[in-house]
PAKE-723459 format. One record per residue (C-alpha): x, y, z negated; residue number from 1; residue in three letters. Coordinates in steps of 0.02 Angstrom, whole numbers, plus 50000, padded with zeros to 5 digits. Layout:
% PAKE-723459
[rec [X; Y; Z]; NUM; "ALA"]
...
***
This chain:
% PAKE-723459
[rec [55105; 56302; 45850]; 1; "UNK"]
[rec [54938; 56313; 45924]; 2; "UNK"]
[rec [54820; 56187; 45826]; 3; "UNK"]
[rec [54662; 56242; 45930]; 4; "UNK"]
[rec [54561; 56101; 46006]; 5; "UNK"]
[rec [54577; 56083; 46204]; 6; "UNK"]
[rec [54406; 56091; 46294]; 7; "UNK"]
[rec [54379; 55908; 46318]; 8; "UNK"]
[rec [54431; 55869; 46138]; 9; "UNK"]
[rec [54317; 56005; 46077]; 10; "UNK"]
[rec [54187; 55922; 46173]; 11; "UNK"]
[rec [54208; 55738; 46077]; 12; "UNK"]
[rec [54208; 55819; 45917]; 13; "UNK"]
[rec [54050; 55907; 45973]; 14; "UNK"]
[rec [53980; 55713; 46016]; 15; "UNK"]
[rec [54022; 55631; 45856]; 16; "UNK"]
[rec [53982; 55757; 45732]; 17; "UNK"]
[rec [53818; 55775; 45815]; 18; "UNK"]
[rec [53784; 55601; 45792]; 19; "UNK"]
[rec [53832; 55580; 45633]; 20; "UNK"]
[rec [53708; 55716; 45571]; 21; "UNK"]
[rec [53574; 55669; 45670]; 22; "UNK"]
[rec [53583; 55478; 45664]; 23; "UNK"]
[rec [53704; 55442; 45525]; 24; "UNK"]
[rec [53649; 55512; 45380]; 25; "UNK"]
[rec [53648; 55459; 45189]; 26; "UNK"]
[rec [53484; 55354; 45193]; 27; "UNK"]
[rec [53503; 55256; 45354]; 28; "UNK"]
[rec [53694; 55218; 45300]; 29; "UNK"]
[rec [53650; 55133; 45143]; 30; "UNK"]
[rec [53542; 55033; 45247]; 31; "UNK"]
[rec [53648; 54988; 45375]; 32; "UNK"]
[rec [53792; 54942; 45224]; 33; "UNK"]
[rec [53669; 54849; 45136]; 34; "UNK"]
[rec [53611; 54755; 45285]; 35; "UNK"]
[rec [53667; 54565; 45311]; 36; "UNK"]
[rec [53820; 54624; 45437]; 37; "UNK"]
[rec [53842; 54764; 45339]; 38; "UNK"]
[rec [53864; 54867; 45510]; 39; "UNK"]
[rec [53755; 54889; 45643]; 40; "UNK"]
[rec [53779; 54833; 45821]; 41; "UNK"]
[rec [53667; 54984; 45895]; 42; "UNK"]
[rec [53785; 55096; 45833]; 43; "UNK"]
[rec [53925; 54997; 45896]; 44; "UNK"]
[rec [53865; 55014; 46086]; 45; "UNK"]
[rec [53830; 55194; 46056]; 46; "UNK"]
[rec [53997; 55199; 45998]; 47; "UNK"]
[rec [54046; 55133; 46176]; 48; "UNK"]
[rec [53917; 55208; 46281]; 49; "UNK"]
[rec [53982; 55389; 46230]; 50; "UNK"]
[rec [54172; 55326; 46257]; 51; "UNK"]
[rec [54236; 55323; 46064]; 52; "UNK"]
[rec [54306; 55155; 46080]; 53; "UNK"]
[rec [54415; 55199; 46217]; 54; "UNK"]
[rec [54473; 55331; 46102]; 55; "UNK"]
[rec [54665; 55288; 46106]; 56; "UNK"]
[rec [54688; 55173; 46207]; 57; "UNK"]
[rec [54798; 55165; 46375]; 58; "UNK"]
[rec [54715; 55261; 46527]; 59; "UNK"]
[rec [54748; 55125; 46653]; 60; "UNK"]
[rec [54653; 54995; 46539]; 61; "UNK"]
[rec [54480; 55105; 46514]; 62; "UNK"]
[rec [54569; 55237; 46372]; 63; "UNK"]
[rec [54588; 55418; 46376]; 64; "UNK"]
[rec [54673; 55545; 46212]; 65; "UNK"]
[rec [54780; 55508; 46097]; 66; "UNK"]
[rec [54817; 55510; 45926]; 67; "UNK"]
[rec [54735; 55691; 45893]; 68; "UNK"]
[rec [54563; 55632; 45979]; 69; "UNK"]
[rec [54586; 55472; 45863]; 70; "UNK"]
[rec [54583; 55617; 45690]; 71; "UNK"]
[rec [54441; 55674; 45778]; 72; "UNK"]
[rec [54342; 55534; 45777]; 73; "UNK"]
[rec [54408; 55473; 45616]; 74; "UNK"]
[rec [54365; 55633; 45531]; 75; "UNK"]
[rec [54197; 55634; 45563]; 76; "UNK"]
[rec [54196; 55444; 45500]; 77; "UNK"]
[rec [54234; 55524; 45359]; 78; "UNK"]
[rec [54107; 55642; 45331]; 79; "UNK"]
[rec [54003; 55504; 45395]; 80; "UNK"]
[rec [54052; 55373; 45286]; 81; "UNK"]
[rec [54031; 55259; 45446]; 82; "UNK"]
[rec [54027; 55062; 45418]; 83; "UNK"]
[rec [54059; 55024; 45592]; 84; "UNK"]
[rec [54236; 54943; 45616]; 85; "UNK"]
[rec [54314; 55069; 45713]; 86; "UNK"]
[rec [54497; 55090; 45642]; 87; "UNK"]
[rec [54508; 54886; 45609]; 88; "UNK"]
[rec [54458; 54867; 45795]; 89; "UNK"]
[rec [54513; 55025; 45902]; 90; "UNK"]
[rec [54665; 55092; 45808]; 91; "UNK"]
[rec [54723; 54935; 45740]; 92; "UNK"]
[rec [54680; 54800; 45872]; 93; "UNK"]
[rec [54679; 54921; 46011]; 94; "UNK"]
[rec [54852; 54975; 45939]; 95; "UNK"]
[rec [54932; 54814; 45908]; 96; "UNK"]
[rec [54867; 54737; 46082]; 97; "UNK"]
[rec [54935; 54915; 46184]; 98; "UNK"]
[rec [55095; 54911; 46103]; 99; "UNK"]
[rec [55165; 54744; 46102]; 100; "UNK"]
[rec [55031; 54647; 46215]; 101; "UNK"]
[rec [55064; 54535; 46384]; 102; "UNK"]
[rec [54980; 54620; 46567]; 103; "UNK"]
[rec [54876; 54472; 46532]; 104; "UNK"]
[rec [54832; 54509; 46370]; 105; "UNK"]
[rec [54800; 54693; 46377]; 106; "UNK"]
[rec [54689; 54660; 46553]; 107; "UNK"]
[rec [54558; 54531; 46433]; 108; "UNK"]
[rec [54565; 54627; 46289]; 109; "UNK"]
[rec [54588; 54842; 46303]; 110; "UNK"]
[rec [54426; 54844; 46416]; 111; "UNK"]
[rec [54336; 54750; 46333]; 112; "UNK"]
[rec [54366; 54830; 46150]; 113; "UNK"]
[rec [54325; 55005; 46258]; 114; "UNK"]
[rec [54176; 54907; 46299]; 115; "UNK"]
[rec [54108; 54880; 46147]; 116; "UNK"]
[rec [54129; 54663; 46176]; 117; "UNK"]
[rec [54275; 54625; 46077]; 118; "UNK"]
[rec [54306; 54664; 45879]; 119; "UNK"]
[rec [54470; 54639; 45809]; 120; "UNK"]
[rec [54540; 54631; 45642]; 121; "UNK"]
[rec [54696; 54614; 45566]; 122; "UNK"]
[rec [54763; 54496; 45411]; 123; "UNK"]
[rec [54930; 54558; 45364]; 124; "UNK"]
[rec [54891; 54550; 45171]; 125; "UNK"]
[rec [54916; 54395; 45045]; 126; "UNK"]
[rec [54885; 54376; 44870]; 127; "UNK"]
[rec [55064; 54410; 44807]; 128; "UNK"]
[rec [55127; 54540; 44941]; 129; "UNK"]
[rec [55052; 54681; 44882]; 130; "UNK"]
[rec [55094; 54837; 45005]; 131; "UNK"]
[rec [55240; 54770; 45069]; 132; "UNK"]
[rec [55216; 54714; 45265]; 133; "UNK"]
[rec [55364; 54598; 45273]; 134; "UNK"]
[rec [55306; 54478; 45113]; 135; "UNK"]
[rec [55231; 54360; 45223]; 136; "UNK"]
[rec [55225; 54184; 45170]; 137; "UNK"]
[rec [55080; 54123; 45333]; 138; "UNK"]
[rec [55201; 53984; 45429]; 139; "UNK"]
[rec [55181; 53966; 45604]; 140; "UNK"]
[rec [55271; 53827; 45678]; 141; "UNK"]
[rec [55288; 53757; 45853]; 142; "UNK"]
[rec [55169; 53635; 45904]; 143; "UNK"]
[rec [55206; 53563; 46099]; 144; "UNK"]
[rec [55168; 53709; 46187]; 145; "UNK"]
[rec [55071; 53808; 46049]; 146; "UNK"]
[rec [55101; 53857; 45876]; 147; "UNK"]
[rec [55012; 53772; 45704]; 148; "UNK"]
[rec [54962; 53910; 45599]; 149; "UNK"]
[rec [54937; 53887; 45396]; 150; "UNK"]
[rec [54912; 54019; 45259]; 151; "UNK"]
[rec [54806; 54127; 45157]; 152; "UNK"]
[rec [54764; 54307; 45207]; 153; "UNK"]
[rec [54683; 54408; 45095]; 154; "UNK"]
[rec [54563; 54577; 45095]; 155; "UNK"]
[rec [54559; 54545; 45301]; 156; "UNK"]
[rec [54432; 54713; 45323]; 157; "UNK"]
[rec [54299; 54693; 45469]; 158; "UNK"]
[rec [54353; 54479; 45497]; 159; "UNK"]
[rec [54152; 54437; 45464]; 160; "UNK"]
[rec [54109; 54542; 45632]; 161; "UNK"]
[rec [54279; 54503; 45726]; 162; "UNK"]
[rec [54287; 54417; 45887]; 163; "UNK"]
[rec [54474; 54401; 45857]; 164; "UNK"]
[rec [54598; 54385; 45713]; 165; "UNK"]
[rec [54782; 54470; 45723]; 166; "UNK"]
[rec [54864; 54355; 45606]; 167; "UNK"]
[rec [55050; 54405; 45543]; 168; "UNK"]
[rec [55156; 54248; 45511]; 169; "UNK"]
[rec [55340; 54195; 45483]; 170; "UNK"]
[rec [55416; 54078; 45595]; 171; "UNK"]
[rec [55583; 54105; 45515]; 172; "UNK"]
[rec [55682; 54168; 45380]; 173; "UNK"]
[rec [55635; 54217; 45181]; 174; "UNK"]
[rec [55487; 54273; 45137]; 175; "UNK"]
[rec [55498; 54435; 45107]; 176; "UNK"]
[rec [55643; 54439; 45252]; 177; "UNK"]
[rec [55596; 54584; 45399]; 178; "UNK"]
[rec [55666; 54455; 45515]; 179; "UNK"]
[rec [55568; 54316; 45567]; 180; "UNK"]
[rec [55385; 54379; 45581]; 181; "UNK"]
[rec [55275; 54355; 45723]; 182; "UNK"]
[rec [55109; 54404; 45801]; 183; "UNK"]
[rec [54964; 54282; 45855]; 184; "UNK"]
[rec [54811; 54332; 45912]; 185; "UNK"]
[rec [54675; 54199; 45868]; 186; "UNK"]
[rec [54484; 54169; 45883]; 187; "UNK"]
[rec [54381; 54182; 45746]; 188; "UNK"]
[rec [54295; 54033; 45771]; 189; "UNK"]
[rec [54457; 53921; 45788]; 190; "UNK"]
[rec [54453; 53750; 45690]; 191; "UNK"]
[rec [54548; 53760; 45553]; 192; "UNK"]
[rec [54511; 53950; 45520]; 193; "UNK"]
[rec [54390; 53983; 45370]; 194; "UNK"]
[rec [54345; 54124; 45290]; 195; "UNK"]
[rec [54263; 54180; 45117]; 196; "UNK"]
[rec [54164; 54365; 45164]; 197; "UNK"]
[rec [54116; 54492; 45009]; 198; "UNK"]
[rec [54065; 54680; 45019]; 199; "UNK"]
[rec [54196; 54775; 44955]; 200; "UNK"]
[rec [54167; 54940; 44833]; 201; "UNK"]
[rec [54164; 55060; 44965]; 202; "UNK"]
[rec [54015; 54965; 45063]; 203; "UNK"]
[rec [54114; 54899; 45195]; 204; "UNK"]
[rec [54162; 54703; 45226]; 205; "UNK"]
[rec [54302; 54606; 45205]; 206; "UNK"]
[rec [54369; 54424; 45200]; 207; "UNK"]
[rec [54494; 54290; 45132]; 208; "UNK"]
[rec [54549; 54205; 45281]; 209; "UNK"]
[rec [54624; 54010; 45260]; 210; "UNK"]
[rec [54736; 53954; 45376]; 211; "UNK"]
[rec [54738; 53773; 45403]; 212; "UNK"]
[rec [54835; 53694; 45549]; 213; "UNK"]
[rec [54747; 53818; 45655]; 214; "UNK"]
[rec [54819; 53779; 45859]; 215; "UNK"]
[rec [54841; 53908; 45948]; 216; "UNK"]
[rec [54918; 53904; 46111]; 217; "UNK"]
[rec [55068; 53997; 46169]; 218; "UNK"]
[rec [55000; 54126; 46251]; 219; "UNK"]
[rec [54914; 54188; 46063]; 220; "UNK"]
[rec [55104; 54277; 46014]; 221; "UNK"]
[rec [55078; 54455; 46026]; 222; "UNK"]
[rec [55229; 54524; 46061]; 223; "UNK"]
[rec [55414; 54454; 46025]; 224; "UNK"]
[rec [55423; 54296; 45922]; 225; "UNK"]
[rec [55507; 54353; 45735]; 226; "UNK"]
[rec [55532; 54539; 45793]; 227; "UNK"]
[rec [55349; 54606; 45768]; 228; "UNK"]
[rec [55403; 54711; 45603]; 229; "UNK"]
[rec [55434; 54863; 45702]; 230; "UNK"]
[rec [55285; 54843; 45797]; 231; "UNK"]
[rec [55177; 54820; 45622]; 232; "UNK"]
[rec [55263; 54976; 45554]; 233; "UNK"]
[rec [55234; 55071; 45709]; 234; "UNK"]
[rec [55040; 55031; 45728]; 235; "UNK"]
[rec [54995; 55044; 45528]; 236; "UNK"]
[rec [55082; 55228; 45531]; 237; "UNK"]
[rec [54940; 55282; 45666]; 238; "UNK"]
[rec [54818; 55184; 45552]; 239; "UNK"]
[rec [54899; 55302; 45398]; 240; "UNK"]
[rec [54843; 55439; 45503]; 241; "UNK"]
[rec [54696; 55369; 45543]; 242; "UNK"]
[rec [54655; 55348; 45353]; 243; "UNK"]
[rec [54718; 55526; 45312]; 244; "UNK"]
[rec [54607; 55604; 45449]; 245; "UNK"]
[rec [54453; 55495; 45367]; 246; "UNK"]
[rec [54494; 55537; 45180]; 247; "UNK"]
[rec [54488; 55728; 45251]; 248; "UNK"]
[rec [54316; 55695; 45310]; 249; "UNK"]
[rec [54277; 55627; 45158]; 250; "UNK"]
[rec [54334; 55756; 45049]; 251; "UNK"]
[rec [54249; 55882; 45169]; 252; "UNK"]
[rec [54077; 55823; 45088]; 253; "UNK"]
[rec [54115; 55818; 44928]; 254; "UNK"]
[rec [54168; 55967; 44907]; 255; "UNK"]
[rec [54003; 56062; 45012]; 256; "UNK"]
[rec [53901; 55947; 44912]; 257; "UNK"]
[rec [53974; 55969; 44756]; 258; "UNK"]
[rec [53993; 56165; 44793]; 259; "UNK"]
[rec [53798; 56178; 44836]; 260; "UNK"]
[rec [53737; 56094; 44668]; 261; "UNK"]
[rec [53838; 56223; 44577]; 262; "UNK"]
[rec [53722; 56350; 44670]; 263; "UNK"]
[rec [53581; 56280; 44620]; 264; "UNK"]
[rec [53597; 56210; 44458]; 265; "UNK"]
[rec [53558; 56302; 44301]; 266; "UNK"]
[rec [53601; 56332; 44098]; 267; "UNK"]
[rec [53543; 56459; 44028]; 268; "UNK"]
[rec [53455; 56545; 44143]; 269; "UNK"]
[rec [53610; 56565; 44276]; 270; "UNK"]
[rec [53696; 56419; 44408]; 271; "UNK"]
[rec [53850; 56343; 44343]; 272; "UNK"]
[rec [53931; 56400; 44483]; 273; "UNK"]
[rec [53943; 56565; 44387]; 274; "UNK"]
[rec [54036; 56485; 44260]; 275; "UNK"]
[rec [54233; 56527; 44284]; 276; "UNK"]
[rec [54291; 56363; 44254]; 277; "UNK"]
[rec [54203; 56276; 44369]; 278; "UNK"]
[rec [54253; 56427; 44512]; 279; "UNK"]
[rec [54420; 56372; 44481]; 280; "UNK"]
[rec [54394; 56181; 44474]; 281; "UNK"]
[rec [54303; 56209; 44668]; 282; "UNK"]
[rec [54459; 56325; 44706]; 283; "UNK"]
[rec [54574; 56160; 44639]; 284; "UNK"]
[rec [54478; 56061; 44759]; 285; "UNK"]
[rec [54478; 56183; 44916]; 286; "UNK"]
[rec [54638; 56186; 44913]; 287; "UNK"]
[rec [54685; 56016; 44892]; 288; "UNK"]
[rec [54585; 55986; 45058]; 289; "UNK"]
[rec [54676; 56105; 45142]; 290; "UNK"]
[rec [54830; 56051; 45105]; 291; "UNK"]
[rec [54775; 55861; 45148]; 292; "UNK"]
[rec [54708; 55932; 45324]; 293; "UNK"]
[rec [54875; 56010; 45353]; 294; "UNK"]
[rec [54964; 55840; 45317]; 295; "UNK"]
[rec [54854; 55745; 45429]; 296; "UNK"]
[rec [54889; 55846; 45570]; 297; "UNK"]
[rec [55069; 55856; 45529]; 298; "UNK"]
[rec [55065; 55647; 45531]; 299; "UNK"]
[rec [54965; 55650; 45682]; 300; "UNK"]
[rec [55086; 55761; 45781]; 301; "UNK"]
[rec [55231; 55663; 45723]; 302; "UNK"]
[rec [55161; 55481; 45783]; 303; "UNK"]
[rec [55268; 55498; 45954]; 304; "UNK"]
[rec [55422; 55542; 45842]; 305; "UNK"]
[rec [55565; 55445; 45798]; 306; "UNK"]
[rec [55545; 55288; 45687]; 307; "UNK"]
[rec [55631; 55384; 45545]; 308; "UNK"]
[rec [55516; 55529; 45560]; 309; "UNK"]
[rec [55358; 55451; 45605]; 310; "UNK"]
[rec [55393; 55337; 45448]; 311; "UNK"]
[rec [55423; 55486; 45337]; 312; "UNK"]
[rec [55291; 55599; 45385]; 313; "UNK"]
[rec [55157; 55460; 45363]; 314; "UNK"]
[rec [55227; 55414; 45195]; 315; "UNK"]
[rec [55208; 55596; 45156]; 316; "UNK"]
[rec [55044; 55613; 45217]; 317; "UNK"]
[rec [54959; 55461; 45132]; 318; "UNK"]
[rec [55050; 55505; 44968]; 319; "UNK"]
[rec [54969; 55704; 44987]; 320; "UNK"]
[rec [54804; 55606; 45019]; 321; "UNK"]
[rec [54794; 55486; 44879]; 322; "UNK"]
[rec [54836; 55609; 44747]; 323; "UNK"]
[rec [54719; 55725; 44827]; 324; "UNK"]
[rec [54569; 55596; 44868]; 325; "UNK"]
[rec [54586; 55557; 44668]; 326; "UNK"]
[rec [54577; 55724; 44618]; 327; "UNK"]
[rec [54428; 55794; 44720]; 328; "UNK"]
[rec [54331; 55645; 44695]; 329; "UNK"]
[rec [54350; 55650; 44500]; 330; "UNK"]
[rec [54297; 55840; 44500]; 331; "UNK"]
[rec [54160; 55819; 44602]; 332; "UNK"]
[rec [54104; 55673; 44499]; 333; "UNK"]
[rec [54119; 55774; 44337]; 334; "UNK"]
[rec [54036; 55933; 44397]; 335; "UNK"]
[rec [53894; 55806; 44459]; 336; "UNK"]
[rec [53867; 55758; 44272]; 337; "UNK"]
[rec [53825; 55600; 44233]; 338; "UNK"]
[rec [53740; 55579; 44395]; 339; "UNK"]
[rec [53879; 55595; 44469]; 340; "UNK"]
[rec [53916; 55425; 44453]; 341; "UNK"]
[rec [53751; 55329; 44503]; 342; "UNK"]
[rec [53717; 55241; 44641]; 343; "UNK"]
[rec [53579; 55349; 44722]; 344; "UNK"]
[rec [53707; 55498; 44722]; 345; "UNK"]
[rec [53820; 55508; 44885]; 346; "UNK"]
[rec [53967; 55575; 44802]; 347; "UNK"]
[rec [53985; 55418; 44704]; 348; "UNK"]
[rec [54006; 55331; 44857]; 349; "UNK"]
[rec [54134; 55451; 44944]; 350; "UNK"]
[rec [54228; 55416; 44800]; 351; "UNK"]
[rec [54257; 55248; 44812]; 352; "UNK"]
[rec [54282; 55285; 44990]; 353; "UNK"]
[rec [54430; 55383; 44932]; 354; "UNK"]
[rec [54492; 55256; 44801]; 355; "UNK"]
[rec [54508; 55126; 44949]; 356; "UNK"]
[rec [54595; 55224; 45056]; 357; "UNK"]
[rec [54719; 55252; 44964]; 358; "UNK"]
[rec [54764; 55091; 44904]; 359; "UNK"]
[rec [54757; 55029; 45081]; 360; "UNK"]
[rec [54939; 55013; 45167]; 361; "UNK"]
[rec [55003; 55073; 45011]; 362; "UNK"]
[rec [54924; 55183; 44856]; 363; "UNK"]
[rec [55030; 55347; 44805]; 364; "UNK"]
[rec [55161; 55275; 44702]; 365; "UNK"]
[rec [55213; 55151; 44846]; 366; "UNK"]
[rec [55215; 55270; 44986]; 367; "UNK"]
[rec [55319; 55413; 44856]; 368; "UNK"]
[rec [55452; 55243; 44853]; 369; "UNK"]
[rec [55456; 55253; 45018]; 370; "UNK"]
[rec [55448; 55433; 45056]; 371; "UNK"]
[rec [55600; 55427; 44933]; 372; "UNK"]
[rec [55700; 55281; 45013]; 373; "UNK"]
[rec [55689; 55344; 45185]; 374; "UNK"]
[rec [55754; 55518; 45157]; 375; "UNK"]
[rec [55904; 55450; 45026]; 376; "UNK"]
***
């Protein structure tokens, strides 16, 4: 299999790793997660002047590549530790909206998320589901023409910034039944919608999102009312990829950074990097990067697959990751020192990078339960 980059995609990488190392690094990133948005807006039309946000997304709405140009963008989001919401807006809006979306709804929305003009986010978790997509306890019931939405949605990444809210609701069955769960697509600044926004430990933003009677009218489903599970499964395994492509980014710096202070640090006269055991920590780490690379482009060339394989191979994947994201983050950490773990230090942030990752969608243990069920 040839896992060369084609010209054009060769070319985007070119773009965003460029930018990230000329306009993205350490310094001006803290800033930008420290700021009031916690993102930065400039960026975000950058983003859209050099055709990221299209990254994805259907051709005949403004879009061009596919999932391997979204692991290249992701990637060096990574390495950039970018606050921007990209994956909460273009993989996961963009996604949700291209694959179960009305002509109407995809004309108002795909352009203008390539654009740069809309945000999106999406509230799928509550306070007692945990990972699993189908506990969903959010009611929406029928209201003349509309639907009355009430519920609590919790850790809602990027909802501050968002335009619009993909809410996940039940409007029948149990609540933990895969039956009966619907789509709606609603505006941020809906009555009845309020929301409680924190920084979370990896600098980003997130949200609880109350539900309260919120109207929406009928043309807010997304998709097929009580049949969006496959679509949520479908669209969260190319965010999986997304993630794993990120976490690789991430790990990338850690372990250069980690790799160059062992060069240059000294006991007893000599760098610690001549010490054996810390050779074969860096080994430990290289090649648990290399083996995470492998299973994000494995995941990422399996997206167009099958349910059953697509399902697998990105329970693999984000498994590989979050044993692998704990592991090279720790070691870098401890090589560090104790300075490893203060705040001034980068690698204490790509850390807890790392650490969200991979409880997002699912930590380790949850995806090896699935991994396990799907193949039994």
């Amino acid at each position: 299999m040839d896992f060369n980059l084609s010209e054009e995609q060769q070319l985007l990488k070119d773009s965003v790793d460029r930018f990230i190392l000329d306009d993205y690094d350490f310094e001006k990133r803290r800033k930008i997660a420290n700021s009031d948005d916690g993102y930065s807006e400039d960026n975000w039309k950058t983003f859209a002047e050099l055709g990221w946000l299209a990254v994805g997304l259907p051709e005949e709405y403004g879009g061009f590549g596919g999932p391997i140009e979204t692991m290249i963008v992701m990637e060096a989001i990574g390495r950039g530790l970018v606050t921007e919401p990209y994956m909460q807006t273009v993989v996961l809006g963009g996604g949700f909206i291209a694959e179960a979306g009305s002509e109407d709804q995809k004309n108002e929305i795909l352009p203008a998320i390539a654009e740069g003009k809309c945000k999106i986010s999406f509230a799928y978790a509550e306070p007692t589901s945990r990972f699993n997509l189908a506990d969903v306890s959010t009611k929406a019931e029928k209201s003349g023409d509309g639907w009355k939405l009430s519920g609590h949605k919790s850790v809602v990444y990027g909802a501050a910034s968002a335009d619009k809210i993909i809410v996940s609701a039940r409007t029948s069955g149990g609540q933990r039944d895969r039956d009966g769960i619907s789509l709606f697509i609603v505006d941020n600044n809906t009555n009845g919608l309020s929301r409680r926004d924190y920084p979370t430990a990896d600098g980003l933003r997130a949200s609880e999102v109350m539900l309260e009677g919120v109207e929406v009218g009928a043309d807010a489903l997304l998709g097929e009312e009580g049949k969006a599970m496959g679509v949520i499964e479908k669209v969260t395994d190319g965010a999986l990829a997304a993630l794993c492509a990120e976490a690789v980014g991430c790990m990338e710096v850690l372990k250069d950074e980690t790799n160059e202070y062992l060069k240059t640090r000294k006991q007893f006269g000599v760098p610690i990097g001549k010490f054996q055991v810390l050779q074969h920590r860096m080994v430990d780490c290289f090649i648990e990067l290399e083996q995470s690379r492998s299973m994000s482009y494995m995941v990422t060339l399996k997206l167009d697959e099958s349910d059953e394989e697509r399902r697998k191979a990105a329970s693999a994947a984000k498994a590989q990751i979050g044993k692998a994201g704990t592991f090279v983050g720790a070691q870098s950490v401890q090589m560090h020192g104790g300075m490893g773990m203060t705040d001034e230090l980068k690698i204490s942030h790509y850390y807890k990078r790392l650490m969200q990752i991979d409880t997002m969608f699912g930590n380790r243990d949850w995806q090896l339960k699935q991994f396990a069920a799907l193949t039994q």
